[in-house]
N, C-alpha and C positions, 0 to 999 in steps of 0.2 A: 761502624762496621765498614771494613773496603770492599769496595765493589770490584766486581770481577771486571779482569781485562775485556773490554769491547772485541770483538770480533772482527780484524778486515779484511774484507779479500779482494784481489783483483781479479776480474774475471774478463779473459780474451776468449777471440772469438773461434772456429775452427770449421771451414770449408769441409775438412775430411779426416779422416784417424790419421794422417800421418800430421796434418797442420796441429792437429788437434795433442798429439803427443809432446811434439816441439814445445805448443804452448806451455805445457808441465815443465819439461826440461827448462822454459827459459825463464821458468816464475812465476807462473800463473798459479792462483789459489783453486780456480776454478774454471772450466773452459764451457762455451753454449757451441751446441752443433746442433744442427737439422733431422729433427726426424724422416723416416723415409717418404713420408709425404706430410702437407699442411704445414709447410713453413712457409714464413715471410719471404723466403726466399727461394722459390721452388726450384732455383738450377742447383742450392746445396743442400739435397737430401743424400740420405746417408744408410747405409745398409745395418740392419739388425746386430748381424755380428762385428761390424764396424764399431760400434755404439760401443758392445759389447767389452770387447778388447781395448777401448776407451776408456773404459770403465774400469776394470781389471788396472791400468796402466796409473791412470789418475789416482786408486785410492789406497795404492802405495804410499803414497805421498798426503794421505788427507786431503786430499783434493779433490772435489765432485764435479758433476757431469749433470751437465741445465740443459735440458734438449727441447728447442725450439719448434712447439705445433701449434704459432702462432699465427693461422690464418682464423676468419670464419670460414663455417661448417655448412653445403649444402644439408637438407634432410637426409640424404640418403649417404651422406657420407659419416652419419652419427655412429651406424654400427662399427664401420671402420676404424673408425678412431680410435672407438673403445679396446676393441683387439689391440689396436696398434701399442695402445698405453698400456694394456698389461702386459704384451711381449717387452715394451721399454723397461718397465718395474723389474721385469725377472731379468732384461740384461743388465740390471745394476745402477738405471740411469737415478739419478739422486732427485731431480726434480724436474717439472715443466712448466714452460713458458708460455702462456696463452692470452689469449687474446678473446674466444667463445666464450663466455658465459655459456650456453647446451654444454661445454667439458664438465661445468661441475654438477650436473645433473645425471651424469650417465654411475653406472655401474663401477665406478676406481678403486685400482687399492690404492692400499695407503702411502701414495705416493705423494710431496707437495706440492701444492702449483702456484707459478710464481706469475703474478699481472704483469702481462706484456706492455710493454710504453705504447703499442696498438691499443691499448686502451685509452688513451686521452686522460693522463694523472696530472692533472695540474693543478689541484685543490686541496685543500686538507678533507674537507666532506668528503670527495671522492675518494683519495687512498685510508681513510677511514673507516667508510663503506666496506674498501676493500678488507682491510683487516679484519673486517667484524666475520665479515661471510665465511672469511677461514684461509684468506693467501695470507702466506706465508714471506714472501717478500713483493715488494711492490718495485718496478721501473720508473721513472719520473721523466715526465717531459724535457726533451730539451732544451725548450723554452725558456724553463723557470732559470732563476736570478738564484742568487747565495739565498737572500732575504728569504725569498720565494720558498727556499728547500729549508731553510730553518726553519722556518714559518709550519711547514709541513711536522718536519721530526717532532715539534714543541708538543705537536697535537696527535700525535699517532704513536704506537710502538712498537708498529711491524717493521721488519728490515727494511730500509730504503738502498734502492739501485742505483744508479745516475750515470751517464754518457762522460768521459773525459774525453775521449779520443777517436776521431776519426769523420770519416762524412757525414754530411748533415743534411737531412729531407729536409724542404724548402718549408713543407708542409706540415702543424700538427700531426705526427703518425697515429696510423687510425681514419686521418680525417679528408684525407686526399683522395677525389675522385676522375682528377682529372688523365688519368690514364684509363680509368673505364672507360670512359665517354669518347674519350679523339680514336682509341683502337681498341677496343673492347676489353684490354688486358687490367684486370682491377689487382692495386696495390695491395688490397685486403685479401687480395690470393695470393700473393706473392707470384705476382706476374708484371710488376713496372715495368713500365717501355721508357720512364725517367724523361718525359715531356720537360721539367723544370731543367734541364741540363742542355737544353738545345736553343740556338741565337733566334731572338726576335726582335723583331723592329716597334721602337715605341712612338701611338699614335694618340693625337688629341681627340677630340670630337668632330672637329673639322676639317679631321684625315692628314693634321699636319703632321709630318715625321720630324719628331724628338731627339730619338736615338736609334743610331739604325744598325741591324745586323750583332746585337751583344747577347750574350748569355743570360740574362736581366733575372731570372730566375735562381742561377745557378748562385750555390753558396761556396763558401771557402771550407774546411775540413776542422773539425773542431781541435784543440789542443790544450785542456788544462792543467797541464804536466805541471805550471807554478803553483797551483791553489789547490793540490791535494788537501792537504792539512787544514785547510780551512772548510772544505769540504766534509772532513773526518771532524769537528767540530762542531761545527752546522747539524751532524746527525747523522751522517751518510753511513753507511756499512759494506757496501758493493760497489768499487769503481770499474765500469764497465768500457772496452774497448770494441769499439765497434769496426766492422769483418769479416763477415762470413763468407765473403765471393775473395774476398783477398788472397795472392800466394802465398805461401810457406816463411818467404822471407821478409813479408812486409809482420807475420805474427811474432817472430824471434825475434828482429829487434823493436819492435813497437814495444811487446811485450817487457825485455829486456828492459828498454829505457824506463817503464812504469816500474819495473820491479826495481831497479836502484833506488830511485825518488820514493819510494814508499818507505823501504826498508830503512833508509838516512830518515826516515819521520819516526818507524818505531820503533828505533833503536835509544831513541830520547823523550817518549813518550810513553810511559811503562801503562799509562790509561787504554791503550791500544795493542793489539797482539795480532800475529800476524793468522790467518783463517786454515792453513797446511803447514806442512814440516817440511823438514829438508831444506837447502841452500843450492842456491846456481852457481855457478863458473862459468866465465863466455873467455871463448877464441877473439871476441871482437869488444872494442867499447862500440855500446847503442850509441845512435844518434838518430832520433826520431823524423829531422827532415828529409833524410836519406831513402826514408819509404815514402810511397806512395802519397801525396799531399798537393792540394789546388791552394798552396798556402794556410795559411795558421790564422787561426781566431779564438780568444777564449767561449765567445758567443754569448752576447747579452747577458754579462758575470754580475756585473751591476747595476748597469745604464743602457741606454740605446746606443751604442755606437756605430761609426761606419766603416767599420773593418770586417765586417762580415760575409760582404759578398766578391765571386771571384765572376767579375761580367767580361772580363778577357777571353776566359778559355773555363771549360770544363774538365781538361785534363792536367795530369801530375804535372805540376809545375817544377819539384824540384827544389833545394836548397839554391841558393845563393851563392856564387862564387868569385863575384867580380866584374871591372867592369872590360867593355872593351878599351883597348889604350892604340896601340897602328895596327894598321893594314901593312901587308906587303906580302905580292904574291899569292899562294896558296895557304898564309900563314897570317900571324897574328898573334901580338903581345896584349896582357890579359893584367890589370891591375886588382891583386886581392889577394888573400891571406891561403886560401885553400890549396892545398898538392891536388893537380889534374893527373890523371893519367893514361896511358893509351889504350885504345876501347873506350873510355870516357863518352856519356851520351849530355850531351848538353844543348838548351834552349834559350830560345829572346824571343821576342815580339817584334816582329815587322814592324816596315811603316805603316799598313793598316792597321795596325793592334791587332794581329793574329799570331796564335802559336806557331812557331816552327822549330826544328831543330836539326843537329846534325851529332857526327862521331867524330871523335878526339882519334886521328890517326898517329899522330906522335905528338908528344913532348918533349923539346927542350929548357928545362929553364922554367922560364914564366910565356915562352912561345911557342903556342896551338899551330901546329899542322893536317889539314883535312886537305881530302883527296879532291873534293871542289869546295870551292869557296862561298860559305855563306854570305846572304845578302845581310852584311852587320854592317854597322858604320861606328867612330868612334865614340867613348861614351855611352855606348848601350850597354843595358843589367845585362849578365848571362847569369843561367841555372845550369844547375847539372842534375837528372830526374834517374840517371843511372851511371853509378860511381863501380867502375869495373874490377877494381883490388876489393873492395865491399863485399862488392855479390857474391868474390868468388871464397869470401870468408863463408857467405851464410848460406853457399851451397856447400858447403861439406859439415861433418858436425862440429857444433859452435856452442855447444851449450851441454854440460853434464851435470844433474842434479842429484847430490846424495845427502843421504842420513846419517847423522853422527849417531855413531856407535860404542860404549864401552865394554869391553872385552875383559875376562879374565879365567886366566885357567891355573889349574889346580893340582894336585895330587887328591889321590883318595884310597884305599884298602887295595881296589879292585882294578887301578888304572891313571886315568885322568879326565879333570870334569873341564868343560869349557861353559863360561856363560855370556850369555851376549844382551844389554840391554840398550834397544835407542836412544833417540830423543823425548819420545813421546809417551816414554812408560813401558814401551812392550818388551818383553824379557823374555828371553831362554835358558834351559841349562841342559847341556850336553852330555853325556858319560859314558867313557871308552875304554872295555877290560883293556887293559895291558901289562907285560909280566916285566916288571920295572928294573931297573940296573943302573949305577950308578953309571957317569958319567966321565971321562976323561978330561972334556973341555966344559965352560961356563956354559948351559944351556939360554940361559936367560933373554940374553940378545937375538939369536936364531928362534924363537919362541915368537919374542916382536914380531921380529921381521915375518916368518912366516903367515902369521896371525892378519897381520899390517893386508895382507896382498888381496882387496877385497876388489879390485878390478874392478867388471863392467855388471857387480853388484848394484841393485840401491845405496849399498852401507858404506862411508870412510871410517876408519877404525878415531876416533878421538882419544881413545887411551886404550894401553894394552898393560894389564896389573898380570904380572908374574906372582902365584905365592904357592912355591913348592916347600915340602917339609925337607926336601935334601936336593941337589944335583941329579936328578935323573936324567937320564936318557932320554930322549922324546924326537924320534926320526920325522925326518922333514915330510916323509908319505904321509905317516898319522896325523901331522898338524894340517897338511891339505885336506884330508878328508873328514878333519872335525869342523873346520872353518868352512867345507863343502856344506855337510848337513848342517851347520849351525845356522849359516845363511838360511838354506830351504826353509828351515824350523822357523824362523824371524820372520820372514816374507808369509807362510802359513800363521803365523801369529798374528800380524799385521794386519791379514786380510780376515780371521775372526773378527779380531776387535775392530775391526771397523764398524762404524754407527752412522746409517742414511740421518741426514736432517728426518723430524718426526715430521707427518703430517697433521693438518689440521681438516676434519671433519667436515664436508658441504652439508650443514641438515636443511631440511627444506622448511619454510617456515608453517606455523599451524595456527589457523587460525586470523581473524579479518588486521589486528594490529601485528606487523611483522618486528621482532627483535631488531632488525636491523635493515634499516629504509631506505632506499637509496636516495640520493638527493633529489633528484627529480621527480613530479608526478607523470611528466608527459616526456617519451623518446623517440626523438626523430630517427631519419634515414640515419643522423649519426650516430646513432646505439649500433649497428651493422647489424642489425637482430637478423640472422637466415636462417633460422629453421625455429620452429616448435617447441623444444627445451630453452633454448637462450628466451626465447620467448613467456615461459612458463616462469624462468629465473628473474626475471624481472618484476612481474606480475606478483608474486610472490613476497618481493622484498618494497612491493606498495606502490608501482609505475601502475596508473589506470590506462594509460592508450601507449601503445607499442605497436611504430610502423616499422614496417618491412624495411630490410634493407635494399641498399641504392642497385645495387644487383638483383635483386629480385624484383622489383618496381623503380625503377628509372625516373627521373625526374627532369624536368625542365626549369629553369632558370632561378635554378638555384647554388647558391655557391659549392664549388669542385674543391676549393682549398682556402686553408685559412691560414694563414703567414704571416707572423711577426715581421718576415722580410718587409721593408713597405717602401716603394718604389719611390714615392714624394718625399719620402725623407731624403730616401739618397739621392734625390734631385735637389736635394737643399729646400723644400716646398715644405715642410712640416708646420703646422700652425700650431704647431705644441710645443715642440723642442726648441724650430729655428725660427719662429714668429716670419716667414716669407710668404708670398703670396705667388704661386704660381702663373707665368705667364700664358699659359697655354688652359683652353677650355678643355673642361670635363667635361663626361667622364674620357677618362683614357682604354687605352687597347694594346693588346700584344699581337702581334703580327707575325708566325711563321709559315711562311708559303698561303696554302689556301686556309689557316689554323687561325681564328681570329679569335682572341679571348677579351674577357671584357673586368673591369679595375673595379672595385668600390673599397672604401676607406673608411672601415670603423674605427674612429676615432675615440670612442668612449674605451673599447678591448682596447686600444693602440694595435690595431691590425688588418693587414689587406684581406680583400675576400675576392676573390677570381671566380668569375662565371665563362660560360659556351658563348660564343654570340653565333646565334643562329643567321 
């Protein structure tokens, strides 16, 4: 028996209903935005009717709407929530993103909720767990390796997520504290003040300085545009770009770029099908380095490697465009393959190794003129982090998505019948009295054509079947105003037959052996348990001691973050990978201003753990 096509969808991210609509238009199967409070990222919450009209807009297209209430929950903000997710349910939103445990204890409708990667997924026990208890799809660390995610899908059945694209926490998310502690703003409320993104000086034990003044923290921006398909393979179901503070034009073509690469997979891979309908059209070819990016890394896809970190700069570094070749005057010839243009914003690296940059005041040629002259010298990389013929593609519209449509109209007793069916099955049939009269000239052509004009519809016509029993008449008014309603009819049909993913059921367990255990018996500060229900949910599913979260009781010296980054390696110091032995005594320290933090090196996990040093 053959198995049904696999389901895949890309799912981009959306600051606001207008990033959020774009994302549809430019391919998205699926878009996550911000509830109006209790997201990961509290500058993008998002208004009710916003959602709404999100909603409405997206499942035109089959496409849903994942709304992010992935903080923990004080106590008191449990009622809220609850309100909040049934107003979400009756705007249309298809599912949520959390991160609470208390969420699936409260009063829900039958909305599903999806495990936020703030849950720390990097096990098969764990996203197993998950599935049992009744999410519906799971997010996975960005951590794990191919093996890693295989490893997972082998042993589980619930949808898997995964990160391809975009910046990358330093930190296990979920597990990072060190932004509560240095200024009281905790990541598990979506409050980062992004500490890992800011220059520190690295010290020994003996106060010797290492390395001074780098970003040592900061990572490079994920990119696994090549290993989709391998990805899809492995298990995956949900390629996730990551975004939700991003503008408008970093979603269009990020977006863009993933939806080509996808589509060249399922266009020869009938095992796969794509998760929405409808097709894009761009004003522009994507090119992914052109958005926002501190450089490219697949990130730890196989092996450890060390291309993962960007310890230059924190900010968009920009595509690649050449090197410098002379000086002269105000100006400068430029060795590489790229067209510059005027407005052009391009960068290099000092003689410190510091970011700088400047504006492309004119072009000639292959030689840059700016109004003063940067401090380049021959032979140095430039970027270019804002490409000004680009921008001003993806500020206007760039992108239109429609429905193939077949059309056919008819004769009948009484007039003429129009009928419209999509791509997706949904059908209409039309019927317009009219007092018929042979015709003069060949109707049949002006029939098309009129039928054809579906403008700033969802629908392109894919065929237009003529079958009259004779030459009638049929004025080009009546064929506007059946292909008027015919649309309305189609688009009300569409949004019938639309179908929310189902939910799955939180039952609580009964009884001293729980159906479904979690792995652990005992949960640290790392559980974020903040309130009473998350509390109960654990207990329930067989955890005997559940402490308080790192916000509610505060701790001392104990690890802030846990990082796969690991600073001795990329010192070349590894006793695992690169058999070296460090010249300088442990332990070490991160040094920003009066900010001192302190190294240890779990070598068993292969991973750093950062403490406070008081």
């Amino acid at each position: 028996m053959r198995k049904e096509p696999r389901s895949i969808e890309l799912l981009s991210p959306a600051k606001d209903l207008i990033c959020g609509r774009e994302a549809i238009n430019h391919g998205a199967d699926a878009v996550y935005i911000g509830a109006p409070k209790f997201g990961a990222r509290a500058a993008a919450g998002n208004t009710l009717d916003d959602i709404r009209q999100l909603c409405d807009y997206a499942h035109l297209y089959s496409a849903r709407i994942y709304v992010a209430l992935n903080t923990i929950l004080k106590e008191e903000e449990l009622a809220e929530a609850e309100q909040m997710i049934w107003q979400l349910y009756e705007a249309g939103a298809d599912a949520l993103i959390v991160q609470d445990m208390g969420i699936t204890q409260l009063n829900l409708p039958p909305i599903p909720l999806h495990a936020s990667t703030q849950t720390d997924n990097r096990t098969p026990e764990k996203v197993r767990f998950l599935q049992e208890v009744g999410f519906t799809q799971v997010v996975l660390a960005r951590e794990l390796s191919l093996n890693q995610i295989r490893e997972i899908a082998e042993q589980t059945t619930v949808s898997l997520e995964v990160f391809v694209h975009g910046a990358l926490c330093v930190s296990y998310s979920g597990q990072c504290y060190l932004s509560a502690v240095l200024s009281g703003r905790s990541a598990n409320r979506g409050e980062c003040a992004q500490y890992c993104r800011l220059p520190y000086s690295l010290i020994d034990a003996d106060g010797k300085e290492i390395v001074s003044g780098k970003h040592l923290l900061s990572l490079k921006d994920m990119n696994r545009g090549e290993y989709l398909e391998e990805l899809l393979d492995a298990g995956v179901s949900s390629l996730k770009i990551e975004g939700r503070l991003k503008d408008v034009s970093y979603v269009k073509n990020v977006t863009a770029w993933y939806r080509k690469k996808l589509d060249a997979i399922l266009a020869r891979r009938p095992e796969y099908r794509r998760a929405s309908a409808g097709h894009s059209t761009y004003t522009f070819q994507p090119v992914a380095e052109k958005s926002f990016n501190r450089g490219f890394t697949p990130f730890l896809w196989k092996e450890r490697t060390k291309d993962i970190t960007s310890f230059d700069t924190p900010k968009s570094l920009g595509e690649p465009v050449g090197t410098v070749k002379e000086l002269k005057g105000n100006s400068f010839t430029i060795a590489g393959l790229k067209q510059l243009n005027n407005g052009d914003g391009l960068t290099f690296f000092n003689e410190k190794g510091e970011l700088e940059g400047f504006r492309v005041n004119r072009v000639e040629a292959n030689r840059i003129f700016t109004l003063d002259r940067p401090a380049i010298r021959p032979k140095m990389p430039l970027y270019r982090n804002f490409d000004q013929e680009f921008d001003k593609l993806l500020s206007k519209p760039s992108a239109e998505r429609k429905l193939s449509v077949r059309m056919e109209f008819q004769d009948n007793a009484f007039g003429f019948t129009l009928s419209m069916a999509d791509e997706t099955g949904a059908r209409i049939m039309l019927t317009k009295p009219f007092e018929k009269e042979p015709a003069r000239r060949e109707q049949a052509e002006n029939i098309r054509t009129q039928l054809s004009k579906l403008g700033n519809t969802p629908f392109e016509a894919e065929e237009v079947a003529v079958a009259m029993s004779d030459n009638w008449f049929v004025p080009s008014s009546l064929l506007a105003e059946m292909r008027r309603l015919g649309v309305e009819r189609l688009i009300s049909t569409r949004r019938i037959r639309y179908r929310r993913e189902e939910a799955r059921p939180f039952k609580p367990c009964v009884g001293e052996t729980p159906e479904a255990p979690f792995p652990e018996k005992c949960l640290t500060y790392l559980g974020n348990v903040s309130n009473s229900k998350a509390g109960a949910f654990y207990k329930a599913h067989g955890v005997t001691a559940v402490e308080d979260a790192f916000g509610l009781s505060p701790r001392k010296d104990v690890p802030l973050m846990f990082t796969k980054h690991c600073l001795r390696y990329s010192m070349g110091w590894c006793p695992t990978y690169q058999k070296q032995k460090s010249p300088y005594k442990e332990p070490y320290f991160l040094r920003y201003k009066e900010t001192l933090l302190r190294l240890r090196f779990d070598c068993k996990n292969c991973q750093m753990l950062v403490y406070a040093e008081e």
